[in-house]
N, C-alpha and C positions, 0 to 999 in steps of 0.2 A: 538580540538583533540577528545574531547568528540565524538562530531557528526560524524566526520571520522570513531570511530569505530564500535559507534550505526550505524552507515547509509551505512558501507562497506562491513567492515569485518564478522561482526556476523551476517547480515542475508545473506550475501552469503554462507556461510560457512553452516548456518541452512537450506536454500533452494536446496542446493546441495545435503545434504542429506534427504530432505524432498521428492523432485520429483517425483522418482522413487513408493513413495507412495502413490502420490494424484492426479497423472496423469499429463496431459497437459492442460486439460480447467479449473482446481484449481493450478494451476502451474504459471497459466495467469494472472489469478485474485490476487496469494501472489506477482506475481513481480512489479506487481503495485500497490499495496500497501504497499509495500518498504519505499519509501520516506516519506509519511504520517506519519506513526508506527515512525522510524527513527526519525522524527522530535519531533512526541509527546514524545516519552521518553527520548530525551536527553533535553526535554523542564520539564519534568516530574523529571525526575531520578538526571539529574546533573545540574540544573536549570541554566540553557544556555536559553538565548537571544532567543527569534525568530522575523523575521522584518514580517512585514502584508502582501510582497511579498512571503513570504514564506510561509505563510497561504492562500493566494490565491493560490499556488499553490497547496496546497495541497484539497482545494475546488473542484479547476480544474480536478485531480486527479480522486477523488470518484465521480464526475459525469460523468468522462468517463468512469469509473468501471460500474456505476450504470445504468447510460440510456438503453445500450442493453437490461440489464435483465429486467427493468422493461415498456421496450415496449415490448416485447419480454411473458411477464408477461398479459398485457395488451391486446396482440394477442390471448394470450394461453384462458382467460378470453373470449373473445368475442367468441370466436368456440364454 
């Protein structure tokens, strides 16, 4: 129950009213890092279980976050 409400409720609820302030390309980046956040604090906060598939996933995650920027980084670098 824990995770349902860390991983649902509260950051939809936070993100809905956050938008309108951080634009659409930090809009992108908080919604995927949802899950992540989510996982760490109901593993943190209400010390709930996580299985290594869930940690993979969440690996999976911050390197799809992360690759753009940092070839992207790597481009901006080379010019």
């Amino acid at each position: 129950m824990g995770l349902g409400l860390l991983g649902g409720v509260i950051p939809t609820f936070l993100l809905a009213k956050g938008v309108p302030q951080v634009g659409a390309g930090m809009s992108t980046i908080l919604c995927s890092s949802e899950l992540p956040v989510a996982l760490l604090a109901s593993a943190l906060i209400l010390a709930e279980k996580s299985t290594l598939l869930q940690w993979c996933g969440v690996v999976l995650i911050i390197l799809g976050i992360s690759t753009p920027y940092i070839s992207l980084l790597r481009h901006q670098h080379r010019v």
